[in-house]
Each structure stands twice: as structure tokens, then as C-alpha cells.
Backbone as XML, in Angstrom:
<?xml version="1.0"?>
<chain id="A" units="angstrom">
  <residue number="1" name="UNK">
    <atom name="N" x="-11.206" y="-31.082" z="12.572"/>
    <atom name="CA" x="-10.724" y="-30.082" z="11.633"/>
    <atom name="C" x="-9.261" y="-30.368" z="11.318"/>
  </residue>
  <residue number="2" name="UNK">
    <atom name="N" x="-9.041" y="-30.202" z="10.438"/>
    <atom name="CA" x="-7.408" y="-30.668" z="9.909"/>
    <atom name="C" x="-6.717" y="-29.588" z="10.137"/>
  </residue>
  <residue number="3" name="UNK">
    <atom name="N" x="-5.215" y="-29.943" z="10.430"/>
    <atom name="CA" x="-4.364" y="-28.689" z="10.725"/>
    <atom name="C" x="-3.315" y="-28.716" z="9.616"/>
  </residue>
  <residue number="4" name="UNK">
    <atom name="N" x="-3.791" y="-29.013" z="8.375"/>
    <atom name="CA" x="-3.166" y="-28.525" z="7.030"/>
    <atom name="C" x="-3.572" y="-27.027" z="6.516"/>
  </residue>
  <residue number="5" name="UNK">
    <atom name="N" x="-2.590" y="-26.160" z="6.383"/>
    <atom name="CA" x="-2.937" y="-25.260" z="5.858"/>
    <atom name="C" x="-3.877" y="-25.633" z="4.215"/>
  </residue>
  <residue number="6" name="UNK">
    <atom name="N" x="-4.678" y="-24.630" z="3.905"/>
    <atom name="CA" x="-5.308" y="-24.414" z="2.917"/>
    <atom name="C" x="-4.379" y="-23.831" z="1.817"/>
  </residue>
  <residue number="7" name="UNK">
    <atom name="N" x="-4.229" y="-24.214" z="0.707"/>
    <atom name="CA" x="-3.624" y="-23.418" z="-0.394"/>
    <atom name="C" x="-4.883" y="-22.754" z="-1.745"/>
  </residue>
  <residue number="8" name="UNK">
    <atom name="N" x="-4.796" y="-22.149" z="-2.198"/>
    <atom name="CA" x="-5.374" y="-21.520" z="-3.493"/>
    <atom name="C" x="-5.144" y="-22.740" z="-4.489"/>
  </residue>
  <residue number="9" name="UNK">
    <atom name="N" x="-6.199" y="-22.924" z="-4.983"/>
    <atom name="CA" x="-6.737" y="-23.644" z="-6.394"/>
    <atom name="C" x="-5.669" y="-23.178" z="-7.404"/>
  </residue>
  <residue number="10" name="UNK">
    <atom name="N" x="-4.486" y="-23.384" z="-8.071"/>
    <atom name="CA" x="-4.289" y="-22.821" z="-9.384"/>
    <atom name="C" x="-5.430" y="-22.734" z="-10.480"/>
  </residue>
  <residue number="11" name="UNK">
    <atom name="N" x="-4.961" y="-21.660" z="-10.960"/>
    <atom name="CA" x="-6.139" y="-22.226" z="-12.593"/>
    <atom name="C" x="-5.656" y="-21.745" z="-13.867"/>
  </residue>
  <residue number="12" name="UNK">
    <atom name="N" x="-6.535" y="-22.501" z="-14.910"/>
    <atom name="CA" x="-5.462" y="-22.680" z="-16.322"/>
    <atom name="C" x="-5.677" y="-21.182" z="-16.611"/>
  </residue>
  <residue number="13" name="UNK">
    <atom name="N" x="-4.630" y="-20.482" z="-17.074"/>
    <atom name="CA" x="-4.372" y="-19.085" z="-17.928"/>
    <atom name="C" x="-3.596" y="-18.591" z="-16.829"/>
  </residue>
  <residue number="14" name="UNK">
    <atom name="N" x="-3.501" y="-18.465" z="-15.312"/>
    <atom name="CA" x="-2.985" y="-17.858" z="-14.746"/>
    <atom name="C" x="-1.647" y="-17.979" z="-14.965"/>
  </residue>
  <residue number="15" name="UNK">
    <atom name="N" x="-0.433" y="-16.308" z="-14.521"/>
    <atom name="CA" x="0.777" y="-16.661" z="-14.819"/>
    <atom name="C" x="1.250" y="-16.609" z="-13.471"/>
  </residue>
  <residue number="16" name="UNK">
    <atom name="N" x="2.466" y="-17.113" z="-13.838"/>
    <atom name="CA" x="3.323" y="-17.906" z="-12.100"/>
    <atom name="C" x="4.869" y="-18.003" z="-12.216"/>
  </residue>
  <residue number="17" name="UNK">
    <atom name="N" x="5.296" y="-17.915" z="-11.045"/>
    <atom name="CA" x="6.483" y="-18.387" z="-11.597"/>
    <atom name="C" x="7.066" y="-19.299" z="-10.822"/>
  </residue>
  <residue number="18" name="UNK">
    <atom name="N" x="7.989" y="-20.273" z="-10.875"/>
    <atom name="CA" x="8.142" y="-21.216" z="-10.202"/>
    <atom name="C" x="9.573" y="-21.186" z="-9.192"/>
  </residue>
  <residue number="19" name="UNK">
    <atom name="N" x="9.676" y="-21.688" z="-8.016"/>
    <atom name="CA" x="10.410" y="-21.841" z="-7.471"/>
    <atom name="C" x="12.072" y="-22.324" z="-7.584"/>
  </residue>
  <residue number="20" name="UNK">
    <atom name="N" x="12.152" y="-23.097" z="-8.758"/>
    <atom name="CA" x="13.023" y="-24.523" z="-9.027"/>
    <atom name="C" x="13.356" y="-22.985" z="-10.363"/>
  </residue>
  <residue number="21" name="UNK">
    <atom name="N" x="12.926" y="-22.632" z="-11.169"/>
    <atom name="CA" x="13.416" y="-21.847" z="-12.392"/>
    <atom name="C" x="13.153" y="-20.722" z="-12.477"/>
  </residue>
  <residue number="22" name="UNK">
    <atom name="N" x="13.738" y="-20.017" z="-13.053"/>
    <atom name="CA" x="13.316" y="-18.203" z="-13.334"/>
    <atom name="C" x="12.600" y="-18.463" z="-14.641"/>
  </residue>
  <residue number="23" name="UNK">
    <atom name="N" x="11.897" y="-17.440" z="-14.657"/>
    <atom name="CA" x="10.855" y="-16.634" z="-15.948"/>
    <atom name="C" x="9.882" y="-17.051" z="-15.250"/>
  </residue>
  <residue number="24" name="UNK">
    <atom name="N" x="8.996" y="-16.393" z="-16.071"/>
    <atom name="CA" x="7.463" y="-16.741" z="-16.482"/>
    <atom name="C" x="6.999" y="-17.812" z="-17.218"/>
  </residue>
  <residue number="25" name="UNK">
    <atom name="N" x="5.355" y="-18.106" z="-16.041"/>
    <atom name="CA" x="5.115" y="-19.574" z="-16.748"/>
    <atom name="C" x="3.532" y="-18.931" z="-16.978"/>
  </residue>
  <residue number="26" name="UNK">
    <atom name="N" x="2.938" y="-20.142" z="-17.584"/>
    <atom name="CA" x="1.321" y="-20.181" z="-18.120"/>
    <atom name="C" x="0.951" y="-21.019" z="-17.445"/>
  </residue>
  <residue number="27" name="UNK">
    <atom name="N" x="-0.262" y="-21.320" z="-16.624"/>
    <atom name="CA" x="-0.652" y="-22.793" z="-16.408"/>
    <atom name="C" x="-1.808" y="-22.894" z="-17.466"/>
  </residue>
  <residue number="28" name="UNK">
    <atom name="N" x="-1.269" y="-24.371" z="-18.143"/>
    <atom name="CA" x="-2.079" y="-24.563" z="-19.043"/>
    <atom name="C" x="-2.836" y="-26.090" z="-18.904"/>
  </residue>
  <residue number="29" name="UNK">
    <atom name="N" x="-2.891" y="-26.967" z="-17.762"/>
    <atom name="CA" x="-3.352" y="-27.224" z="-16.995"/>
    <atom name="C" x="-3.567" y="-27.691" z="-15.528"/>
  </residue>
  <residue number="30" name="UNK">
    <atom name="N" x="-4.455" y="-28.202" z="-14.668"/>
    <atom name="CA" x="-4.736" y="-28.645" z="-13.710"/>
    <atom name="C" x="-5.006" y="-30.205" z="-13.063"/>
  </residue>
  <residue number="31" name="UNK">
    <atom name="N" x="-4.254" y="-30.487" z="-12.475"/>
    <atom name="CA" x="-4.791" y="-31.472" z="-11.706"/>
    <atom name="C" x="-4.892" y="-31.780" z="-10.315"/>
  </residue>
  <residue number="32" name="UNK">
    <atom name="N" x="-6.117" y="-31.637" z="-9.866"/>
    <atom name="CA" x="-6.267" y="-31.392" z="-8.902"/>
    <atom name="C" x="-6.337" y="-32.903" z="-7.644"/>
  </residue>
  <residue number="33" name="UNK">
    <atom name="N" x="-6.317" y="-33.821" z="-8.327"/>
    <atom name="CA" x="-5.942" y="-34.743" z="-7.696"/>
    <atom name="C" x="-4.418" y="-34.950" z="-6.833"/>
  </residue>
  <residue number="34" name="UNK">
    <atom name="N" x="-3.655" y="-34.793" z="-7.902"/>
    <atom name="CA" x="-2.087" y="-34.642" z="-7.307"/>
    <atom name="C" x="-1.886" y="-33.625" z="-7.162"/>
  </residue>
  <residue number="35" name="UNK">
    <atom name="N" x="-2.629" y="-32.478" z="-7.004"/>
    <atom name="CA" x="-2.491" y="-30.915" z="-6.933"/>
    <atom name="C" x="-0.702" y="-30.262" z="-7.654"/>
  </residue>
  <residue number="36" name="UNK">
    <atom name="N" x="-0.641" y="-31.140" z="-8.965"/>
    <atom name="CA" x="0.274" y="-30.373" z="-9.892"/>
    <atom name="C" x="-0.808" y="-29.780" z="-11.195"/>
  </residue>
  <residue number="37" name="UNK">
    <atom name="N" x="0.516" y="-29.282" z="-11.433"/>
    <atom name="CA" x="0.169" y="-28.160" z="-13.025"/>
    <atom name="C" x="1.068" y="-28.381" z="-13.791"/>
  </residue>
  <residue number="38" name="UNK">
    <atom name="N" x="0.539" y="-28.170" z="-15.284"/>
    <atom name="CA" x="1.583" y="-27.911" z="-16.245"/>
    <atom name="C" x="1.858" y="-26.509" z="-16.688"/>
  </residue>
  <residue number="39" name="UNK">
    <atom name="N" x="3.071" y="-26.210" z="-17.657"/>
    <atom name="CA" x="2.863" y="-24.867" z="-17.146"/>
    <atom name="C" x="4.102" y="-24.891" z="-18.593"/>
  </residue>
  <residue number="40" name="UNK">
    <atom name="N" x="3.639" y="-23.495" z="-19.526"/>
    <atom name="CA" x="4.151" y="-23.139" z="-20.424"/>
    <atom name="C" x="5.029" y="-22.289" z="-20.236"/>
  </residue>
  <residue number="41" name="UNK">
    <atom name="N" x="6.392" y="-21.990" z="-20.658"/>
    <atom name="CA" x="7.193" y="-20.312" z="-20.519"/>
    <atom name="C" x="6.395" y="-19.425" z="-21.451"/>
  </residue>
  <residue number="42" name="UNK">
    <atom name="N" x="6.876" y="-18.607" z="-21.150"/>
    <atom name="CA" x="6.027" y="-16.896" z="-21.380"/>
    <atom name="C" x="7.204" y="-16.484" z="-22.795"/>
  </residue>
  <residue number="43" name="UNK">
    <atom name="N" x="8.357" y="-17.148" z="-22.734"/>
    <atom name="CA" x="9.283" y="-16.429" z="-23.475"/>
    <atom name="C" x="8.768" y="-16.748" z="-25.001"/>
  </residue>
  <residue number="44" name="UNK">
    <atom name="N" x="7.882" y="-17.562" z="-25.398"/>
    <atom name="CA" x="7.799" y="-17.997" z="-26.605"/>
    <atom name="C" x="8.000" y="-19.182" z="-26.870"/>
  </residue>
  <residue number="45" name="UNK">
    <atom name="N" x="8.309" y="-20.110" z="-26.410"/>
    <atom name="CA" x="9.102" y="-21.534" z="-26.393"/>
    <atom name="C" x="7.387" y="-22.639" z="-26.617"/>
  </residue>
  <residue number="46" name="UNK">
    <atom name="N" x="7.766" y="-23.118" z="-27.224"/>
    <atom name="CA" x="6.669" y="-24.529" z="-26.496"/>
    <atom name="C" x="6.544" y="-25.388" z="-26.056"/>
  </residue>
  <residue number="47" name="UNK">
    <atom name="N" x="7.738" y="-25.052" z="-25.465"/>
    <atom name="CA" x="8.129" y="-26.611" z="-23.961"/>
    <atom name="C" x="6.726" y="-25.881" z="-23.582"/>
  </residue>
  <residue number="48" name="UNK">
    <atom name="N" x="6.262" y="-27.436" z="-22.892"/>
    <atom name="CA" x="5.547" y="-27.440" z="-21.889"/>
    <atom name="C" x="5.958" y="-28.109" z="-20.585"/>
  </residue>
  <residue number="49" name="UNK">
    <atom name="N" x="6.173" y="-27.333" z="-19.694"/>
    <atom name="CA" x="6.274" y="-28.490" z="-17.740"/>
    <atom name="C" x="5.387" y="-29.181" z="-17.379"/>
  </residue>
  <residue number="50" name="UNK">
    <atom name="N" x="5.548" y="-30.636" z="-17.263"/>
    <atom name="CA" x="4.717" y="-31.020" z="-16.379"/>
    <atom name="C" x="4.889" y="-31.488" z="-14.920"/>
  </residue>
  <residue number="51" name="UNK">
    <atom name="N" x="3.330" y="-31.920" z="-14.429"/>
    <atom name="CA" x="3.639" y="-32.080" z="-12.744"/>
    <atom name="C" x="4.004" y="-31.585" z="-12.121"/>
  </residue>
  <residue number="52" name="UNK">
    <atom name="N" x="4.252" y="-29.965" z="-12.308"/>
    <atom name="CA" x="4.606" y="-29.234" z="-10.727"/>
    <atom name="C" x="4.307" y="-29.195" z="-10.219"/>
  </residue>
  <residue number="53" name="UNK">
    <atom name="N" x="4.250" y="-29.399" z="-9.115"/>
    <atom name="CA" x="3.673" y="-29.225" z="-8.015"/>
    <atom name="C" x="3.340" y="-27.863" z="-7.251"/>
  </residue>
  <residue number="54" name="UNK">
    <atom name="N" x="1.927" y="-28.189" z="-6.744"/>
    <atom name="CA" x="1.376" y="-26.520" z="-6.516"/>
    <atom name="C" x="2.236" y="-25.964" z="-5.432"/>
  </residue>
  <residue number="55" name="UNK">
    <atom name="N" x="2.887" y="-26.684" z="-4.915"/>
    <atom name="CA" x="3.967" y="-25.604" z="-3.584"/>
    <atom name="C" x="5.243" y="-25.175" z="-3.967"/>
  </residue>
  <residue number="56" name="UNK">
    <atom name="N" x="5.157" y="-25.466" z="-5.854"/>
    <atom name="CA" x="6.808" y="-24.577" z="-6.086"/>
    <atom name="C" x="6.244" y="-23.295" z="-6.856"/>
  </residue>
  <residue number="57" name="UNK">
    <atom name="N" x="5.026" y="-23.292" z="-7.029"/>
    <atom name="CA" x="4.490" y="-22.075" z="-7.560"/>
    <atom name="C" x="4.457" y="-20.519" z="-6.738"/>
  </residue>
  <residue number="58" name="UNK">
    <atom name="N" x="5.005" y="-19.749" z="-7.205"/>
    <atom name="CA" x="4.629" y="-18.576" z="-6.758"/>
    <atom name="C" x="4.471" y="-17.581" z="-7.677"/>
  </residue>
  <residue number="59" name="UNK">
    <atom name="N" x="3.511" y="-16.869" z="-6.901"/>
    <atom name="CA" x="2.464" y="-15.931" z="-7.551"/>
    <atom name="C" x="2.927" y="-15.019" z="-8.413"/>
  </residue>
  <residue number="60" name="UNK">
    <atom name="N" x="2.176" y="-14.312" z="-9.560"/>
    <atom name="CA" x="3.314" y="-13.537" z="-10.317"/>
    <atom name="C" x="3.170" y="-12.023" z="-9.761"/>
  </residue>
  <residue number="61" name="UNK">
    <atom name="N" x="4.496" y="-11.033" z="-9.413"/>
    <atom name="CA" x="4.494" y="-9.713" z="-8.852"/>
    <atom name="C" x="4.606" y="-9.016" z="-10.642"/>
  </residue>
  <residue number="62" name="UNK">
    <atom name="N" x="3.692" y="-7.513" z="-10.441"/>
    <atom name="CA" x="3.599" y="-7.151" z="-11.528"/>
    <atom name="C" x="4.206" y="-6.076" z="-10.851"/>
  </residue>
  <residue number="63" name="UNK">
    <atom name="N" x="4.935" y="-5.115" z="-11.539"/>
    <atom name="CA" x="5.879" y="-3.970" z="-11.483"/>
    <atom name="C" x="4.716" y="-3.249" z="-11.895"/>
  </residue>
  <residue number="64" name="UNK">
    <atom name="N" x="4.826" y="-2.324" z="-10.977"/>
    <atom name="CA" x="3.809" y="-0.872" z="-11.281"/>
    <atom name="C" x="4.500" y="0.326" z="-12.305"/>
  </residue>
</chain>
């Protein structure tokens, strides 16, 4: 049995935000080979990121 933790699958539409930058991102896709993502801002822009890597991702907190 391997003693790598398990991480969550990203998947495309989910929002995130990343470690390395502030705002909101899109993942707009997956690769699960190198376990990066690309990933759109939320602000309107159409940069797209690529290759992040799934361990600078964190999850998005929604304000109640």
C-alpha cells in the first residue's frame, strides 16, 4: 500500500483558487497524467493558466 496521501481529482468547471495568486479561477482543463490544470480568472479576462499543479489549488470558500 503506498504511503502517498490521496488527493481529489480536479474537474473542468470547478472554481478554485490558487496558492501562488489571489482571485478566482475556472478549471477549464485536466490533466491527469501530470496532475496539472488550466485554469481561467473569474474576473472576466481571457488569460488562460496553464500547468498548475494540483497542490497549489485550493478549494473555493463561499461566504454565507
Amino acid at each position: 500500500m503506498s504511503s502517498q496521501a490521496t488527493t481529489a481529482i480536479p474537474k473542468r468547471g470547478e472554481h478554485v483558487g490558487m496558492a501562488e495568486r489571489s482571485g478566482r479561477f475556472e478549471i477549464v482543463d485536466v490533466n491527469t497524467l501530470m496532475q496539472t490544470v488550466n485554469v481561467k480568472a473569474l474576473d472576466g479576462s481571457e488569460h488562460v493558466t496553464r500547468n498548475v499543479a494540483w497542490s497549489s489549488l485550493k478549494p473555493e470558500t463561499r461566504k454565507a
